[in-house]
Every structure is written in structure tokens, then in C-alpha cells.
TORKOLMI-703649 format. One record per residue (C-alpha): residue number from 1; residue in three letters; chain; z negated, x negated, y negated. Coordinates in steps of 0.1 Angstrom, whole numbers. Layout:
N
<r><seq>NUM</seq><type>ala</type><mol>A</mol><w>Z</w><u>X</u><v>Y</v></r>
...
This chain:
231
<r><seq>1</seq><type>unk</type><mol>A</mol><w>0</w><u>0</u><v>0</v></r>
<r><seq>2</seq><type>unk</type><mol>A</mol><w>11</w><u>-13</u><v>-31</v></r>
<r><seq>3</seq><type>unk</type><mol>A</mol><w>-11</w><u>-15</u><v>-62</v></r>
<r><seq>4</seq><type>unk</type><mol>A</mol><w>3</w><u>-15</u><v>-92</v></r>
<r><seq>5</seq><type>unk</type><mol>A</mol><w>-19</w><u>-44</u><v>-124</v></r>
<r><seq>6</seq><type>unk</type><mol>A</mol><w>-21</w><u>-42</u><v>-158</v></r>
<r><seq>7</seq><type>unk</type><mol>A</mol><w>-13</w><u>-73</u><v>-175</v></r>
<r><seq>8</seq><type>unk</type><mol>A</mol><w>-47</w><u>-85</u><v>-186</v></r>
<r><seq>9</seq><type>unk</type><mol>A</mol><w>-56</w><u>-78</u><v>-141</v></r>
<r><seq>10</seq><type>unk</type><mol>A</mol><w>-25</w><u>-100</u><v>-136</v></r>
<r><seq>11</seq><type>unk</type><mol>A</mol><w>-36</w><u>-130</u><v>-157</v></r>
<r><seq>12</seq><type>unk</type><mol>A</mol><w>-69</w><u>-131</u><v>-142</v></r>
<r><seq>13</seq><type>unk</type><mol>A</mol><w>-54</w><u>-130</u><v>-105</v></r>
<r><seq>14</seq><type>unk</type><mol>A</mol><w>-33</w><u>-161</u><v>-119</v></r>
<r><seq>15</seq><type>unk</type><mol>A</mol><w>-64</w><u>-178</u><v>-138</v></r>
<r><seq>16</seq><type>unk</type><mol>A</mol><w>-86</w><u>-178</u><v>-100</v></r>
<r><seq>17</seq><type>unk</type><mol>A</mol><w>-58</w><u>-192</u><v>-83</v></r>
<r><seq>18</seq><type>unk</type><mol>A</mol><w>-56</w><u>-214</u><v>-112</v></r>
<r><seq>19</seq><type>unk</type><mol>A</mol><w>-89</w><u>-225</u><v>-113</v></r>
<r><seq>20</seq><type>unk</type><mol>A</mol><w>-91</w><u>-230</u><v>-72</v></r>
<r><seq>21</seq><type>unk</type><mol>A</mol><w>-65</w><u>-257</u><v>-78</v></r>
<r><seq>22</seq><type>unk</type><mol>A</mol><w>-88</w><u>-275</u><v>-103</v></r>
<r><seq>23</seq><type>unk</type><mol>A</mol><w>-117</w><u>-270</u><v>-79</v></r>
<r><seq>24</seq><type>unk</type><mol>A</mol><w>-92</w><u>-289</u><v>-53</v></r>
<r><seq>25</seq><type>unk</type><mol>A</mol><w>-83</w><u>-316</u><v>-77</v></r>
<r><seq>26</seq><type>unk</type><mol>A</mol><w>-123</w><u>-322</u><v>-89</v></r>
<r><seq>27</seq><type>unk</type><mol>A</mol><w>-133</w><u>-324</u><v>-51</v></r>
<r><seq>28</seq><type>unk</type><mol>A</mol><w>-107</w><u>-352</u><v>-47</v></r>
<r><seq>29</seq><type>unk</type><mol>A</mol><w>-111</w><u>-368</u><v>-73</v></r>
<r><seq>30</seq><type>unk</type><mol>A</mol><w>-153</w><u>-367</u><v>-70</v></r>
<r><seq>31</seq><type>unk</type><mol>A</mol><w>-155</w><u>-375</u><v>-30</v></r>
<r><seq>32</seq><type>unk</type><mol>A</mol><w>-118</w><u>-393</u><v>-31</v></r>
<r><seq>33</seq><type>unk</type><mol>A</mol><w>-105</w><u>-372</u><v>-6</v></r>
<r><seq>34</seq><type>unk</type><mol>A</mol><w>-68</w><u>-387</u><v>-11</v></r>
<r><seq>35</seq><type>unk</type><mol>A</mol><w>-53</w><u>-352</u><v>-5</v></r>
<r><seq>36</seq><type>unk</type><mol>A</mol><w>-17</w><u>-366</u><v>-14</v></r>
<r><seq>37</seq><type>unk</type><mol>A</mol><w>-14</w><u>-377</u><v>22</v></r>
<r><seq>38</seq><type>unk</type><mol>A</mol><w>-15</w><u>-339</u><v>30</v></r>
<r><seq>39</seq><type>unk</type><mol>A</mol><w>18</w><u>-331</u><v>12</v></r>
<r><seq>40</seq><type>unk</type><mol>A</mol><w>49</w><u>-333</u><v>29</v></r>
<r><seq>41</seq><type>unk</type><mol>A</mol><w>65</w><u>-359</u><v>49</v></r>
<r><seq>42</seq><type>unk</type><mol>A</mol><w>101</w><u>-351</u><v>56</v></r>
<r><seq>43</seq><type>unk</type><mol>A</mol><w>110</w><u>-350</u><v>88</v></r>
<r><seq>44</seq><type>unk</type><mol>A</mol><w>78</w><u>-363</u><v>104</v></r>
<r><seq>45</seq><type>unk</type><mol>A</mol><w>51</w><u>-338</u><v>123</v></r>
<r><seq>46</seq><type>unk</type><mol>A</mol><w>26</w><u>-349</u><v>106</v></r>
<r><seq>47</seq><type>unk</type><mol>A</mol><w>41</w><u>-342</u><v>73</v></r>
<r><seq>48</seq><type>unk</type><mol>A</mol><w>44</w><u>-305</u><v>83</v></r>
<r><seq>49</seq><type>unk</type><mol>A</mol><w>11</w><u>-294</u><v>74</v></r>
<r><seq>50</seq><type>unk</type><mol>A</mol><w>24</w><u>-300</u><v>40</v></r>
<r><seq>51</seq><type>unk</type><mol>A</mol><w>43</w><u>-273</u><v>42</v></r>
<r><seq>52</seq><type>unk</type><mol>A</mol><w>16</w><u>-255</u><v>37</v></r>
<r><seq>53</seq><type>unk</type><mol>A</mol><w>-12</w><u>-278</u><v>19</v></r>
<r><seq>54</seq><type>unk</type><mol>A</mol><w>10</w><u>-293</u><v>-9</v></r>
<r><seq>55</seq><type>unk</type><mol>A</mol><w>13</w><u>-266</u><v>-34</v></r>
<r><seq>56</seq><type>unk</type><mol>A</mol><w>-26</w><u>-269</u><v>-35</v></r>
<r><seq>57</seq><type>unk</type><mol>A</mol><w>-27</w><u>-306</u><v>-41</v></r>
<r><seq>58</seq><type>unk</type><mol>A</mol><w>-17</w><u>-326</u><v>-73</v></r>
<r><seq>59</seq><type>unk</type><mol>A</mol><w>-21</w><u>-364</u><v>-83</v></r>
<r><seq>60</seq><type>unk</type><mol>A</mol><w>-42</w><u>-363</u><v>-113</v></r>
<r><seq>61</seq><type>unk</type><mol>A</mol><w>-57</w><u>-338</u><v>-142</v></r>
<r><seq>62</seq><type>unk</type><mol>A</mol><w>-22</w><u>-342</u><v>-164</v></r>
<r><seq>63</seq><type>unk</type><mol>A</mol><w>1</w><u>-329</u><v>-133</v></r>
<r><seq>64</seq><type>unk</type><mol>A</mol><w>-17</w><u>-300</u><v>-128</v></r>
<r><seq>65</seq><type>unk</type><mol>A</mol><w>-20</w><u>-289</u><v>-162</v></r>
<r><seq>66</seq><type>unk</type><mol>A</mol><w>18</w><u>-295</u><v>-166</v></r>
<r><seq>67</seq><type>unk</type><mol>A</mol><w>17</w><u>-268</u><v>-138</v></r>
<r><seq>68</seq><type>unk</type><mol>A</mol><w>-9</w><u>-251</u><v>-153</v></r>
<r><seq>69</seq><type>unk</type><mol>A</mol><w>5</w><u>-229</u><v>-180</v></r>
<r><seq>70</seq><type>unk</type><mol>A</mol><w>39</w><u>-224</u><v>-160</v></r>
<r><seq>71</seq><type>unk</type><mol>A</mol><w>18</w><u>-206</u><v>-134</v></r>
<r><seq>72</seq><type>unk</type><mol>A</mol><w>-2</w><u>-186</u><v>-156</v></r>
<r><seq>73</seq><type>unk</type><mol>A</mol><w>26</w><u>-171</u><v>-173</v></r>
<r><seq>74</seq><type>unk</type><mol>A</mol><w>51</w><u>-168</u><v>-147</v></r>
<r><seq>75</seq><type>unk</type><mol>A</mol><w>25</w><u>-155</u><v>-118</v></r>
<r><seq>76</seq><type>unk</type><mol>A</mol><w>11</w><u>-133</u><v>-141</v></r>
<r><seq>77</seq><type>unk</type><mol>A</mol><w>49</w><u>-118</u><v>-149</v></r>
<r><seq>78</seq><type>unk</type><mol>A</mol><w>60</w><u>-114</u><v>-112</v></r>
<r><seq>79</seq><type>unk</type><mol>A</mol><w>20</w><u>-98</u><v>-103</v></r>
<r><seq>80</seq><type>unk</type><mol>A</mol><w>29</w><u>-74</u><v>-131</v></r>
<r><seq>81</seq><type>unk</type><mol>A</mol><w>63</w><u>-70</u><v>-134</v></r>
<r><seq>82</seq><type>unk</type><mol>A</mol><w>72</w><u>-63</u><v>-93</v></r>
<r><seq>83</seq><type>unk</type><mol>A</mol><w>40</w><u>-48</u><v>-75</v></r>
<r><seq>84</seq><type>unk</type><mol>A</mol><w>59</w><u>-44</u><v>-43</v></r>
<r><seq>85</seq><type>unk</type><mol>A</mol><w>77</w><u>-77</u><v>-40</v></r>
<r><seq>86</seq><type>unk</type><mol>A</mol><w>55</w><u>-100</u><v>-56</v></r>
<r><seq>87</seq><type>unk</type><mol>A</mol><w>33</w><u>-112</u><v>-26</v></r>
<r><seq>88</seq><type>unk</type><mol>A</mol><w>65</w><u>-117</u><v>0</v></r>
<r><seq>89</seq><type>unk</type><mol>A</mol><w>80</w><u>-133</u><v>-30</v></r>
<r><seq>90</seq><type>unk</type><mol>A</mol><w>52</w><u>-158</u><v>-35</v></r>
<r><seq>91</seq><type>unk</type><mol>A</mol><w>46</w><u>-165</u><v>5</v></r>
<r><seq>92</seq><type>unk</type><mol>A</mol><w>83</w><u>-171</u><v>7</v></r>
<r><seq>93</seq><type>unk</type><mol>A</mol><w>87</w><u>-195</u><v>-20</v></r>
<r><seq>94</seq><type>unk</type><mol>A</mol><w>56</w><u>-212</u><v>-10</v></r>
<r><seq>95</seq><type>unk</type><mol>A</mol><w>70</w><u>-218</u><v>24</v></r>
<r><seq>96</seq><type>unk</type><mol>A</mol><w>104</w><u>-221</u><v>21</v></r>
<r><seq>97</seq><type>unk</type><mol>A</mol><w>105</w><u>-248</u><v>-4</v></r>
<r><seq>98</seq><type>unk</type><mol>A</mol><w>81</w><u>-268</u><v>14</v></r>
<r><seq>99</seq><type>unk</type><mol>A</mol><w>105</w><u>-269</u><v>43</v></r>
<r><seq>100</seq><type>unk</type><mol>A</mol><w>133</w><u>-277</u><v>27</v></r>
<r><seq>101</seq><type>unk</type><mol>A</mol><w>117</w><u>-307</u><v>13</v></r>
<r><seq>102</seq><type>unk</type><mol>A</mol><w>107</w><u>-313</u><v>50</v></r>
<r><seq>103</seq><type>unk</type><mol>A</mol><w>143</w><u>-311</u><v>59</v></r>
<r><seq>104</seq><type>unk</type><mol>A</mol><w>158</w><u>-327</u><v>32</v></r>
<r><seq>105</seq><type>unk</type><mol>A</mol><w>136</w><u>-346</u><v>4</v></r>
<r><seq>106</seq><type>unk</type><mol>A</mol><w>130</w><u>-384</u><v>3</v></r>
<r><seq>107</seq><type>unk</type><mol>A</mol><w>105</w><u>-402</u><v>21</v></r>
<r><seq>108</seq><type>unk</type><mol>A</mol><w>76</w><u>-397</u><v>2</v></r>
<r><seq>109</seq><type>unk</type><mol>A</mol><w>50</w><u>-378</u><v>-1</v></r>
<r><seq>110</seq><type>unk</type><mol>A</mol><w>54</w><u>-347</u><v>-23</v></r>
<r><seq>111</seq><type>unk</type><mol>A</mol><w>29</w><u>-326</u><v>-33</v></r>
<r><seq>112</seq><type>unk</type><mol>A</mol><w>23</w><u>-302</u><v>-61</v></r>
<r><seq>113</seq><type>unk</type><mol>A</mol><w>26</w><u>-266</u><v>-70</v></r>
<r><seq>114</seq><type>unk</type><mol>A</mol><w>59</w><u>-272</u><v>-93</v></r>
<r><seq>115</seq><type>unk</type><mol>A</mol><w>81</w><u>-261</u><v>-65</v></r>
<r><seq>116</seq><type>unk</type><mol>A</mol><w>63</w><u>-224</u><v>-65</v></r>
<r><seq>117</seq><type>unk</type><mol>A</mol><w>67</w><u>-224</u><v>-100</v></r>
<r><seq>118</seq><type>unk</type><mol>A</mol><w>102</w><u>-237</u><v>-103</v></r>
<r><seq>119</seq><type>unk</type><mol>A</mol><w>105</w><u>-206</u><v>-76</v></r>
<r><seq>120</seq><type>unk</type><mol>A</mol><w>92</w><u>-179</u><v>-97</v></r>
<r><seq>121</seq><type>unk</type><mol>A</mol><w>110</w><u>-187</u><v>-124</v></r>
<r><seq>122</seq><type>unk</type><mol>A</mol><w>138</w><u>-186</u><v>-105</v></r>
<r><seq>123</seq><type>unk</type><mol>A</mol><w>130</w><u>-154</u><v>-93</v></r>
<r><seq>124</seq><type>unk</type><mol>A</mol><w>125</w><u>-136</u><v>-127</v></r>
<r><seq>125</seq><type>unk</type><mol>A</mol><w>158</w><u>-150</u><v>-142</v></r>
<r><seq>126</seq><type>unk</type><mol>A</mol><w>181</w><u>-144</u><v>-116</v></r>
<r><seq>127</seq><type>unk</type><mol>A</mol><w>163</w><u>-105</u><v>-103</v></r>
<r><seq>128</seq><type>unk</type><mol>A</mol><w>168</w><u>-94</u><v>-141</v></r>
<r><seq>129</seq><type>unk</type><mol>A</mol><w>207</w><u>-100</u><v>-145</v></r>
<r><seq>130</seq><type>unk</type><mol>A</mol><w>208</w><u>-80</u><v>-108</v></r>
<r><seq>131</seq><type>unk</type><mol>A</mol><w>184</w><u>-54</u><v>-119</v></r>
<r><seq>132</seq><type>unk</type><mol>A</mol><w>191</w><u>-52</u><v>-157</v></r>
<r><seq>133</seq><type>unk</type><mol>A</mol><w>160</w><u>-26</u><v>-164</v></r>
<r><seq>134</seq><type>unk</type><mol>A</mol><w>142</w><u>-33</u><v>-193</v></r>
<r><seq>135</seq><type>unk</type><mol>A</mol><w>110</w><u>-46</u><v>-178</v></r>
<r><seq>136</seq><type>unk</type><mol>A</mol><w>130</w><u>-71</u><v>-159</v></r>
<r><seq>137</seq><type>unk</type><mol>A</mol><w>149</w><u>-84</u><v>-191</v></r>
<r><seq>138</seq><type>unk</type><mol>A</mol><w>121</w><u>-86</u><v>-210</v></r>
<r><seq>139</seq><type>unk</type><mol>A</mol><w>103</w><u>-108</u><v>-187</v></r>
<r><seq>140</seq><type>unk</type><mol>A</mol><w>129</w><u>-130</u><v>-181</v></r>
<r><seq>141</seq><type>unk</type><mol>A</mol><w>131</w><u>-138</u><v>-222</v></r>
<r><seq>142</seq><type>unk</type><mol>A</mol><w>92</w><u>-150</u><v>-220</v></r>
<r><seq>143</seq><type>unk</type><mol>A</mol><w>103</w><u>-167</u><v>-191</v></r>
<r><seq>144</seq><type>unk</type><mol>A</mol><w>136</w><u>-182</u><v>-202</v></r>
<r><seq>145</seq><type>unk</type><mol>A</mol><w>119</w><u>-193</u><v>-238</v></r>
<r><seq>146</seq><type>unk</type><mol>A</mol><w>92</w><u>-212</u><v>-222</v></r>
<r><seq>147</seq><type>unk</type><mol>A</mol><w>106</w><u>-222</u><v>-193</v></r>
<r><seq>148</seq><type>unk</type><mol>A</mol><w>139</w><u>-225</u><v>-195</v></r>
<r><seq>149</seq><type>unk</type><mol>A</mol><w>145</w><u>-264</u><v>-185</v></r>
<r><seq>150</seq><type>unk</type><mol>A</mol><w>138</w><u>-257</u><v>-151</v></r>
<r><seq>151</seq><type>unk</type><mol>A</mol><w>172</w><u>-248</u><v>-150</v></r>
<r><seq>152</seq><type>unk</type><mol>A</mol><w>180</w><u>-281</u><v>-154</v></r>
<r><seq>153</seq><type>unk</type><mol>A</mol><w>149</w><u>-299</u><v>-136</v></r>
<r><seq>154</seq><type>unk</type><mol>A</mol><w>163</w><u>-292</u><v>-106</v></r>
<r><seq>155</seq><type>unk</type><mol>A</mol><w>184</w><u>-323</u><v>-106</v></r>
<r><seq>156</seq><type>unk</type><mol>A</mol><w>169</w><u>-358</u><v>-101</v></r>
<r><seq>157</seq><type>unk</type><mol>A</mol><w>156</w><u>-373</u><v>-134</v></r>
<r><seq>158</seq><type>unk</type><mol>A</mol><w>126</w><u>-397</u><v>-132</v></r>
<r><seq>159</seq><type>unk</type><mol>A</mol><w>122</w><u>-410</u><v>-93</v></r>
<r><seq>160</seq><type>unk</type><mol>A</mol><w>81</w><u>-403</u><v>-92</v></r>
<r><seq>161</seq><type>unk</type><mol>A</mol><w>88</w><u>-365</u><v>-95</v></r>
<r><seq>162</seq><type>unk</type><mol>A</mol><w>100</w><u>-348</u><v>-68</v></r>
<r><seq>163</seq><type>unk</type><mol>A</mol><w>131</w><u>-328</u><v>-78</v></r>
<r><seq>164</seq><type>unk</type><mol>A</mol><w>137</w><u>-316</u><v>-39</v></r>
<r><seq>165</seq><type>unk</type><mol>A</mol><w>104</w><u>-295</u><v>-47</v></r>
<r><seq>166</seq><type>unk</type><mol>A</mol><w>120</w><u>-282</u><v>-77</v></r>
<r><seq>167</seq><type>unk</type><mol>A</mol><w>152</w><u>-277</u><v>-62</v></r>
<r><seq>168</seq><type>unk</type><mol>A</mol><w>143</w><u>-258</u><v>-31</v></r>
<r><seq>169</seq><type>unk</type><mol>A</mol><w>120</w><u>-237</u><v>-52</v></r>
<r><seq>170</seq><type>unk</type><mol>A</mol><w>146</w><u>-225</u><v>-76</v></r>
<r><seq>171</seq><type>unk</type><mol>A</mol><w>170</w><u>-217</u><v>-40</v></r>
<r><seq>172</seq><type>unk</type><mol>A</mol><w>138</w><u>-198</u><v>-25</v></r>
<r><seq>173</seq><type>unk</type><mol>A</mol><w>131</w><u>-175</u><v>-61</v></r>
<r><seq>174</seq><type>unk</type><mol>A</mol><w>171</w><u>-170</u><v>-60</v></r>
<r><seq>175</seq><type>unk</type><mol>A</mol><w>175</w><u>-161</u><v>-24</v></r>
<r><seq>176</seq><type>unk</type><mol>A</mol><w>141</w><u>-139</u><v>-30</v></r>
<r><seq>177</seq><type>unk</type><mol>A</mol><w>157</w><u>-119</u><v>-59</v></r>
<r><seq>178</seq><type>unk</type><mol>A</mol><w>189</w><u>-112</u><v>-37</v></r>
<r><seq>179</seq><type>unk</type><mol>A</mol><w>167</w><u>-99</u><v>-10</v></r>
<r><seq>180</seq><type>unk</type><mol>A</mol><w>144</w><u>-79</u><v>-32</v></r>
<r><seq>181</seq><type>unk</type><mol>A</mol><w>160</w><u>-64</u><v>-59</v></r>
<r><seq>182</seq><type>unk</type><mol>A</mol><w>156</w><u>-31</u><v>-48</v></r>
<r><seq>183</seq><type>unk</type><mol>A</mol><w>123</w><u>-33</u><v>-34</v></r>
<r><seq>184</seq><type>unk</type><mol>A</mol><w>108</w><u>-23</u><v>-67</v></r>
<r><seq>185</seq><type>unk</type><mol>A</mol><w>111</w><u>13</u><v>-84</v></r>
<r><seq>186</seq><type>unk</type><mol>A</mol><w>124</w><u>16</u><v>-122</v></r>
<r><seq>187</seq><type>unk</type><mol>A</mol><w>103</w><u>16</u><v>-148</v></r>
<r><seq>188</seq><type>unk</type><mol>A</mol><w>103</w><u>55</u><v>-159</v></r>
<r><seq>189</seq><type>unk</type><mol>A</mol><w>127</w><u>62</u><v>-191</v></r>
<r><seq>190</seq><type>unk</type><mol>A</mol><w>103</w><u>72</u><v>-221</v></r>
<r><seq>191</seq><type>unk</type><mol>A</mol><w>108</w><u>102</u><v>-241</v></r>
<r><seq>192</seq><type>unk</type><mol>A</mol><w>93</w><u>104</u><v>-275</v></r>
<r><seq>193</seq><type>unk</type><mol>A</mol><w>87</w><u>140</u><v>-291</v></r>
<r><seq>194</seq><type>unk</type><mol>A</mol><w>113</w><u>132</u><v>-323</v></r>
<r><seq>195</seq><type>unk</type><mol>A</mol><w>139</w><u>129</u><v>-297</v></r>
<r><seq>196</seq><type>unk</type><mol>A</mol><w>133</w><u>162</u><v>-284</v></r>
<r><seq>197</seq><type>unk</type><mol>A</mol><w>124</w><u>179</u><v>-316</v></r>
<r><seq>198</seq><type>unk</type><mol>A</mol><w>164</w><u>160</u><v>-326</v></r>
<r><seq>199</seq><type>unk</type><mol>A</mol><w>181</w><u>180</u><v>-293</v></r>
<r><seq>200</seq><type>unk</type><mol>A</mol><w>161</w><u>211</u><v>-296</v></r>
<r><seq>201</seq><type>unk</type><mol>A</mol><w>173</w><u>211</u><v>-332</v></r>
<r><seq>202</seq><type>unk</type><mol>A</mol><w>209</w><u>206</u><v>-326</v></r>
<r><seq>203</seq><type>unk</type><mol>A</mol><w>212</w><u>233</u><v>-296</v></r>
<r><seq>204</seq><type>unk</type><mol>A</mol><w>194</w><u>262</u><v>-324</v></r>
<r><seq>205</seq><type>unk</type><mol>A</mol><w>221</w><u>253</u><v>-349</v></r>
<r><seq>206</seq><type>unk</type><mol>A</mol><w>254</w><u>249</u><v>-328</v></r>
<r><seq>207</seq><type>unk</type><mol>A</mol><w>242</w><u>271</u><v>-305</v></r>
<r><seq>208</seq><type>unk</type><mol>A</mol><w>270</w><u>290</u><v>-285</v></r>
<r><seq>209</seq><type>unk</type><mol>A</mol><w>298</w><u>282</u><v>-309</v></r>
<r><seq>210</seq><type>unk</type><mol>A</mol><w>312</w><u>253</u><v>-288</v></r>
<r><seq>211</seq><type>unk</type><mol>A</mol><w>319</w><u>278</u><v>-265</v></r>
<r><seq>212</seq><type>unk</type><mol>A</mol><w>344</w><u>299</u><v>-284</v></r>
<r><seq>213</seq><type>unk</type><mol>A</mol><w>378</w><u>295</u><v>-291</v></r>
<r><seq>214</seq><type>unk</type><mol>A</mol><w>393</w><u>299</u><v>-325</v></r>
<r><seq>215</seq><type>unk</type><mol>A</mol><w>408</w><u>331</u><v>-320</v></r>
<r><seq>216</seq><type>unk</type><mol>A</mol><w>374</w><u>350</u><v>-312</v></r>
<r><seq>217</seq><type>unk</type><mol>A</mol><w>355</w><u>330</u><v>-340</v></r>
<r><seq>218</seq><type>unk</type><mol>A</mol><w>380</w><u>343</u><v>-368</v></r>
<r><seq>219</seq><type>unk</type><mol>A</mol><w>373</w><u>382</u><v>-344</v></r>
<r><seq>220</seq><type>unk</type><mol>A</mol><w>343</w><u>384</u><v>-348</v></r>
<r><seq>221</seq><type>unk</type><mol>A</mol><w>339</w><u>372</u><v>-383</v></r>
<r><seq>222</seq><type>unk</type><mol>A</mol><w>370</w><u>392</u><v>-393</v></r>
<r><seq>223</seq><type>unk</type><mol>A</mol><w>401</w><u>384</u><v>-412</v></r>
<r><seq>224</seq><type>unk</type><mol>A</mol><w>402</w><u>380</u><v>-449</v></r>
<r><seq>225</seq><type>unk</type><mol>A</mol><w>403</w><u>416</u><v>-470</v></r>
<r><seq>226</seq><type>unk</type><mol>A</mol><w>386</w><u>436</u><v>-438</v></r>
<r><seq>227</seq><type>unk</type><mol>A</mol><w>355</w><u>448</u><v>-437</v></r>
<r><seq>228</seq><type>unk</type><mol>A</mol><w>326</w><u>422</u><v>-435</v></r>
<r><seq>229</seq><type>unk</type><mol>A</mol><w>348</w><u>393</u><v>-455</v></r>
<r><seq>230</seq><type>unk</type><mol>A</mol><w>344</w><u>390</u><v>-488</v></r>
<r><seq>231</seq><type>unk</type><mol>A</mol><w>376</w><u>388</u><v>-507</v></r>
């Protein structure tokens, strides 16, 4: 059963997984875990687990709060925005970027939740131009003006970031808005009184008239000189 958020519910669903990652981070850093050797491997079982485990993990303080803000803002759109696809949505793109790293990504560790959001923004930019509703459009503008680089982050800039993560992200959030652009009802059209106060308005003053043809207007108002026509 689907549950539909208000925006200020969204945000705080985004801030606690927010703040878990930090509460990841400060255990690592404070017992020095050295989580980074959970990301993923490609193509080595070990480095599967990643899959799974990388998203949560991040090198230092500044990495995660470059992630920070992109997950606020874009998880909080896609909580609010699609209450019926948001949670497949977010699993998919979670795993499905991971593996393709797995598959295809250098051999490194990579870790870090850019991929997911690299995924959702992908998600809210491509679902809008297939859904076109106003809801969807206007989402993908707060998206697009704050985000709208990961278009081009996808490609391989500076070696110590991991573009594959990026990359395969942006594929999952596309392949997810192919698959789910239908999952979610449109928003209900809203009528304002003045609108219908404008039609009601109209119909009293045309009112059957557009039904008539010329002949039994000038009928029934009679020809000029007969009775009922003023000279």
C-alpha cells in the first residue's frame, strides 16, 4: 500500500538516511574501521558485497557532504513526487549500479553514494519528458538547476573519482523511468471558482443561440416594419 508524503515528511525521510551515513563515516573514522575495502571490486567475489555496502561508505567528511545535498534534494523529490515507484526505484539503482561497476569499472575500490544519486537524478530528468505532467516538470527544473552537471559527470574526468559509479547510475534512473512511467497516477487538474464563475457566465449569455441558424434568428425576432421591430 502506497503512502503518499508531504514534502516537509520527504525531507526528513532523506535527512535520517542522511544522517546514518554520517554515523557510518564517524564510526570509521573514530574506530578506523577502513570500510573502503567494502566497496566494490570488479569482478572479484569478494568485491560483491559492495554491491551492496558501497553506497553507505565514503572516504572522508568532504565526499560525503558533496553527496550530501544531492541526496537531500533529489531523494526528497522522487519520495514526494512518485509514491508508488519511488522505493523499486531507489533498490534498483542502488543495486544495479553497483553491479555494473562489478562488471565493468576499473580495478579499484569504489565506494560512495554518488552513483544512487547520479541515478535519481537521472530518474527525475528523463520520467518528466516521458510523463510531461506538471509535477514531473517541475521537479526536474529544481533538479536540472542544481544538478544539472551530472549529465556530464558521467564521463571520466579526474582518475580518483569513480565515473563507472556515476555512469551506471544515470543507466539505472533511465532504464527505471522507462519502466515506471506509468506506475504513478496524475496529479488531479485544479479548478479555481473564477474559472467556473467565467464558463457559467458565458453559457447564461450565449445560451441556445449557437444552436440556431440565421433564418429562425431573423423568425423569431421578426423582419423589419412587422410587429415586434422597431422601424
Amino acid at each position: 500500500m502506497t503512502r503518499d508524503y508531504s514534502i516537509l515528511q520527504s525531507i526528513k525521510i532523506s535527512v535520517l538516511f542522511i544522517a546514518a551515513l554520517w554515523g557510518v563515516l564517524v564510526l570509521d573514522s573514530v574506530f578506523t574501521l577502513h570500510l573502503g575495502h567494502l566497496g566494490v571490486y570488479p569482478r572479484v567475489e569478494i568485491g560483491l558485497i559492495g554491491i551492496v555496502m558501497a553506497p553507505l561508505i565514503h572516504g572522508h567528511a568532504e565526499h560525503l557532504a558533496a553527496n550530501s545535498l544531492g541526496l537531500l534534494v533529489l531523494g526528497s523529490a522522487l519520495i514526494y513526487g512518485y509514491p508508488k515507484s519511488r522505493w523499486p526505484v531507489i533498490i534498483i539503482i542502488w543495486l544495479a549500479s553497483g553491479f555494473g561497476v562489478w562488471l565493468f569499472g576499473r580495478s579499484s575500490f569504489h565506494f560512495g553514494a554518488s552513483g544512487l544519486t547520479h541515478g535519481l537524478f537521472f530518474y527525475l530528468f528523463f520520467i518528466s519528458l516521458l510523463r510531461r505532467d506538471r509535477r514531473s516538470i517541475a521537479l526536474m527544473m529544481i533538479a536540472f538547476f542544481m544538478f544539472g552537471g551530472m549529465l556530464m559527470s558521467i564521463f571520466p574526468r579526474d582518475p580518483e573519482i569513480s565515473f563507472e559509479y556515476h555512469l551506471f547510475g544515470g543507466l539505472a534512473g533511465l532504464g527505471c523511468a522507462l519502466a515506471f512511467r506509468h506506475w504513478d497516477p496524475l496529479p488531479e487538474a485544479k479548478s479555481y471558482s473564477w474559472e467556473k464563475e467565467t464558463d457559467s457566465n458565458e453559457h447564461d449569455a450565449i445560451g441556445d443561440l449557437w444552436q440556431q441558424s440565421p433564418e429562425d434568428a431573423a423568425t423569431r425576432q421578426g423582419k423589419p416594419g412587422e410587429p415586434g421591430q422597431k422601424p
